[in-house]
C-alpha positions in Angstrom: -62.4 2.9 90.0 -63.3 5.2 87.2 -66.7 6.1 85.8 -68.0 8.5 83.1 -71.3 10.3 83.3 -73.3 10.7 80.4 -76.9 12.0 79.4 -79.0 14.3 77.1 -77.4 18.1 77.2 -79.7 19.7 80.3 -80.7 16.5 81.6 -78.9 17.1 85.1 -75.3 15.3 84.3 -73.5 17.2 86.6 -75.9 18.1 90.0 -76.2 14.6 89.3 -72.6 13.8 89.6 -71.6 16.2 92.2 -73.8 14.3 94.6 -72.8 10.8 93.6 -69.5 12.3 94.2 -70.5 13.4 97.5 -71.9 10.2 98.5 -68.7 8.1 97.3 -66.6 10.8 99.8 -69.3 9.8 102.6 -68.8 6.2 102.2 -65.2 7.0 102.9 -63.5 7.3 99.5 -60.8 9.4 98.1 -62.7 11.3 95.2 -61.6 13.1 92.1 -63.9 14.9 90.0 -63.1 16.0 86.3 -65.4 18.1 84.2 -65.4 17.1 80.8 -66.9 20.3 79.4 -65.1 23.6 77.6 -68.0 25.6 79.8 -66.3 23.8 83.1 -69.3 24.1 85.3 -69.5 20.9 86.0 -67.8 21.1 89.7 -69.8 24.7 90.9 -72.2 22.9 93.0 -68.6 21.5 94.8 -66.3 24.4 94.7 -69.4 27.0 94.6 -67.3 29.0 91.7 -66.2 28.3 88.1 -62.1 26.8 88.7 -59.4 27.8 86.7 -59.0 24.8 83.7 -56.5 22.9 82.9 -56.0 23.8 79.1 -56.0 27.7 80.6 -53.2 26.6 83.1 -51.0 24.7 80.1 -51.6 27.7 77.8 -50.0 29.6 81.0 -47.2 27.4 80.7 -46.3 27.0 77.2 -47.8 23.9 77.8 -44.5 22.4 79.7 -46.0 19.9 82.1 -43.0 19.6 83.7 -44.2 23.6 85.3 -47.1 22.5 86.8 -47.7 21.5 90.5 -51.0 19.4 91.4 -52.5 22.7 93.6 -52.5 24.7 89.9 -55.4 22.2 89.0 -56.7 20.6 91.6 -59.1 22.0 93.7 -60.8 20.9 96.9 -64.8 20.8 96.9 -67.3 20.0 99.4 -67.2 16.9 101.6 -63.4 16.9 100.5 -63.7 16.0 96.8 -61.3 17.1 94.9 -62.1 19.1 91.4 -60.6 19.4 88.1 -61.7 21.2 85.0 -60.4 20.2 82.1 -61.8 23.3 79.8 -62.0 23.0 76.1 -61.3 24.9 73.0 -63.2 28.3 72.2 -67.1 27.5 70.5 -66.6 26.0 67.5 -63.0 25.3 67.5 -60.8 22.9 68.8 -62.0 19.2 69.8 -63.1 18.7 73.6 -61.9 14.9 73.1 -58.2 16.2 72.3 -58.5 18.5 75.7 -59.4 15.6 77.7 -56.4 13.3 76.3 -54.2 16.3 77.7 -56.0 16.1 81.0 -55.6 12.6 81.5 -52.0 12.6 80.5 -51.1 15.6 83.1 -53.1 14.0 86.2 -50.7 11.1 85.1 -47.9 13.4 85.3 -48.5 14.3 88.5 -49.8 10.7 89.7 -52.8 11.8 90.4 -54.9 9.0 89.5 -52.9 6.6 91.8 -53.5 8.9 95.2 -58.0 8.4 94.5 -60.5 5.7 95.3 -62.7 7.0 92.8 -62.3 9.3 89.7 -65.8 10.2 87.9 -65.6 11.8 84.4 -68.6 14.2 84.1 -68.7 14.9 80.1 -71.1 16.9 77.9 -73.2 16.2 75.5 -75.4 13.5 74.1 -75.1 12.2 71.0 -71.5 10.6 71.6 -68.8 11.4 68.7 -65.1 9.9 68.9 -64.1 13.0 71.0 -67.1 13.4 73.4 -66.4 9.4 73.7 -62.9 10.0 74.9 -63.3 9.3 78.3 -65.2 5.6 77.9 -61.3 5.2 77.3 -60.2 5.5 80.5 -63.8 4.0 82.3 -65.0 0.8 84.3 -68.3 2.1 84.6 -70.6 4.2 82.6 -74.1 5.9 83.8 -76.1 7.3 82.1 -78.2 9.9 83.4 -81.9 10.6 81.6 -85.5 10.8 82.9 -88.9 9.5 81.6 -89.2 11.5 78.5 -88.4 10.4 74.5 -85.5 12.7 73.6 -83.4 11.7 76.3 -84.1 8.1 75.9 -83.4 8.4 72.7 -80.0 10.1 73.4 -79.0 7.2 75.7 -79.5 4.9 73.8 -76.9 6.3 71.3 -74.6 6.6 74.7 -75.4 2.6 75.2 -74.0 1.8 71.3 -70.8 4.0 72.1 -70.4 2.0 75.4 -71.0 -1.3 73.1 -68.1 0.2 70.7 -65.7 1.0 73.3 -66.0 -2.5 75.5 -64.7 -3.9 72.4 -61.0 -3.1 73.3 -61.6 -1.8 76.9 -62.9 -3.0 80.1 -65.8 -1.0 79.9 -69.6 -1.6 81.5 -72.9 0.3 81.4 -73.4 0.1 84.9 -77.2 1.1 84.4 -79.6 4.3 83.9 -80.2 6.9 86.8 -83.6 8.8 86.2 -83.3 12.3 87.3 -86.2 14.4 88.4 -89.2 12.2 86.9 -92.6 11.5 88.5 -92.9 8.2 86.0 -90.7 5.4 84.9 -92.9 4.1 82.3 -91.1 5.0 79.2 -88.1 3.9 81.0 -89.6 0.5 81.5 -90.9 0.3 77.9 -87.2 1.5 76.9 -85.4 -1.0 79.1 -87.5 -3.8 77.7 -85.7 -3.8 74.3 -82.4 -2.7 75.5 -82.1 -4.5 79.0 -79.7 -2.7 81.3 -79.6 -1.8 84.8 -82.2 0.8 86.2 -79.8 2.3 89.0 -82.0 4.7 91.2 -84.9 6.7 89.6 -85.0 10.3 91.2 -88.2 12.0 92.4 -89.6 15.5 90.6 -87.7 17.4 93.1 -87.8 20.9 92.8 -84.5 21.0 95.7 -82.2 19.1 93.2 -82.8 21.9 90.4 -82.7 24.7 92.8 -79.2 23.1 94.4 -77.4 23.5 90.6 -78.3 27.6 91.2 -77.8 27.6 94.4 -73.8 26.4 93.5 -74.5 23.7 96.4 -75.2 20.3 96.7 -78.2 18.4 98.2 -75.7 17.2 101.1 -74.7 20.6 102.1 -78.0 21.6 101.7 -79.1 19.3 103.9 -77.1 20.1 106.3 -79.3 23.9 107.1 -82.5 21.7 106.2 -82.7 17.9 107.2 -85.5 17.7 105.2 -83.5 16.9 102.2 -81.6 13.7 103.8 -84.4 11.3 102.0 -82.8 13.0 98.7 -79.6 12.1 99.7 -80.4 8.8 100.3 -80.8 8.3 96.2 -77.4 9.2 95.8 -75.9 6.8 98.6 -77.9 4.0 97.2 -76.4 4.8 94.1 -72.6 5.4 95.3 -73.3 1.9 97.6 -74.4 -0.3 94.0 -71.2 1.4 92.2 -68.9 0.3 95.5 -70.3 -3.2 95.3 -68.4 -3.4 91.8 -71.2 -4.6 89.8 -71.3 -6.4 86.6 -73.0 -4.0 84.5 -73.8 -5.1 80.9 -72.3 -4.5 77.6 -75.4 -3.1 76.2 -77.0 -4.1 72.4 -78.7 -0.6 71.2 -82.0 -0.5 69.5 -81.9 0.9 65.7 -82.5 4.2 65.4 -85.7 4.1 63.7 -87.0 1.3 65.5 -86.6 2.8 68.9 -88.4 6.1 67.5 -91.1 3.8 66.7 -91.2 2.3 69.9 -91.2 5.2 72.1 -93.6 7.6 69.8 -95.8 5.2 69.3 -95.8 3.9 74.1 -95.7 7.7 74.6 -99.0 8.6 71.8 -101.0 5.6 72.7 -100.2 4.9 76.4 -101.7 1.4 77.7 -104.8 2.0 78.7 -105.2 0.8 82.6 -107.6 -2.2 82.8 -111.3 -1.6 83.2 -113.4 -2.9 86.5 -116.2 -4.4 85.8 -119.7 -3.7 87.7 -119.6 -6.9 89.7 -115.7 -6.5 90.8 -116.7 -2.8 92.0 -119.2 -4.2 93.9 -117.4 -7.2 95.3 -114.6 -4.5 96.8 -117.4 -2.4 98.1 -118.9 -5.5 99.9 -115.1 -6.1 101.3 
C-alpha cells in the first residue's frame, strides 16, 4: 500500500505522518517513510536528526545508481520505520516533483518498495502544482491533513481537485480528511457538506502533538516516559486501523473556487446561531 500526505504548509503534515507511521509499524507492518520536501524534515520526529538526502547522495555519485547501496539512503526511525529523504533543489531552483521521480526510480533500483507493507509519501505544500502532485502518481490513498479553520480548508480542497485529476489514469482514492489540533469540527462539517468525503479522525487542541515536532520525537515514544499521552495515540491507531481495512475512499468533486470562499467566509462570519429556549421549556427542565 502507498499513501501521500497532503495539507496546508504548517498545518502538521509530517508530526502527523510520523505517527500514522508509527501506528502502521505497531499494527505489525513493514513501514517506509519518504519526505517529499527539499527542507527534508519531514522524518526528525523518527530519526531525531535531519538524514542525509537522496539527491545529496546521487550528486555524491555522479548520479550512477548503479553506486548506491540501500544503507546510503535508508535510515531506521523509531518503532523500526524506515526513513528516506528525498531532498530537493536549492530555493527557487530546480522542481521538487523531478527530485521525487528520481527517488522513486532509485528505491526501485534497489527493490525497495517490494521489501514494505506500507510506503507513506509525506509532501509539502498546498496548493498542488504538477510537480508537488508527483507523488498522487505512485498512491492508493491520499489524506489530507487540515483543521477547522478557512485557509486550510480552502487548500484541501484544491488537494481534493488534484486527487480528482490524477484518479483519472491511476488508481487513486481520497481516503478522507484528518483534523489536526482543533477544538471544533464545524467548518469541517459545513465543508464536507458540499464536497462529501471521509472525516478520518479529528485530533484534539493538544499542546503534546506540537511540542513532540520540537521535541524531534513522536507521541509514541513520548508516551512511553509519560502514559498520559496513550489516549493521543489512540487517534493515530484508529487511523492506521481505517487505512488497513483498505477502504474505498472517494474520488472527490471539488467546490469552485469562489463558491467555496463564499461558503466558508460567509459559515465562519455568520455562525448559526444555537436555538433559543423558551420560558416554559426552561421551566419544564427545572421541574425535571
Amino acid at each position: 500500500m502507498k499513501l501521500s500526505v497532503y495539507g496546508k504548509g504548517g498545518i502538521g503534515k509530517s508530526t502527523t505522518s510520523c505517527n500514522i507511521s508509527v501506528a502502521l509499524a505497531k499494527r505489525g507492518k513493514k513501514v517506509l517513510q519518504i519526505g517529499c520536501d527539499p527542507k527534508h524534515d519531514s522524518t526528525f520526529t523518527l530519526t531525531g536528526f535531519l538524514i542525509p538526502t537522496i539527491i545529496d547522495t546521487l550528486q555524491e555519485k555522479d548520479f550512477h545508481y548503479e553506486d548506491i547501496w540501500p544503507e546510503d539512503v535508508i535510515y531506521k526511525g523509531y518503532a523500526g520505520v524506515d526513513c528516506v529523504e528525498a531532498g530537493g533543489p536549492p530555493a527557487g531552483a530546480g522542481c521538487g516533483g523531478y527530485v521525487v521521480g528520481e527517488t522513486v526510480k532509485l528505491l526501485k533500483e534497489l527493490n525497495a518498495f517490494d521489501e514494505y507493507d506500507v510506503i507513506l509519501f509525506d509532501v509539502l505544500g498546498d496548493v498542488v502544482c504538477g510537480g508537488f502532485a508527483a507523488p498522487l502518481n505512485y498512491s492508493d490513498y491520499c489524506m489530507i491533513v487540515t483543521d477547522n479553520g478557512f485557509d486550510a480548508l480552502f487548500a484541501a480542497n484544491r488537494i481534493a481537485a488534484s486527487v480528482r485529476e490524477k484518479a483519472r489514469t491511476h488508481p487513486l482514492r481520497l481516503a478522507g480528511l484528518i483534523g489536526n489540533r482543533t477544538s471544533k469540527r464545524d467548518l469541517i462539517e459545513k465543508y464536507i457538506e458540499a464536497v462529501p468525503m471521509p472525516v478520518l479522525e479529528v485530533l484534539p487542541l493538544i499542546e503534546d502533538i506540537r511540542v513532540s515536532r520540537v521535541k524531534g520525537k513522536t507521541l509514541f515514544e513520548m508516551a512511553e516516559q509519560d502514559p498520559s499521552l496513550n489516549y493521543v495515540c489512540d487517534f493515530y491507531l484508529n487511523i492506521a486501523d481505517q487505512v488497513l481495512a483498505l477502504p474505498e475512499g472517494v474520488v472527490p468533486s471539488e467546490a469552485q473556487d469562489r463558491e467555496l470562499f463564499t461558503l466558508l467566509s460567509d459559515y465562519y462570519l455568520n455562525p448559526p446561531k444555537a436555538a433559543s429556549v423558551s420560558v416554559e421549556e426552561e421551566l419544564d427542565l427545572m421541574m425535571v
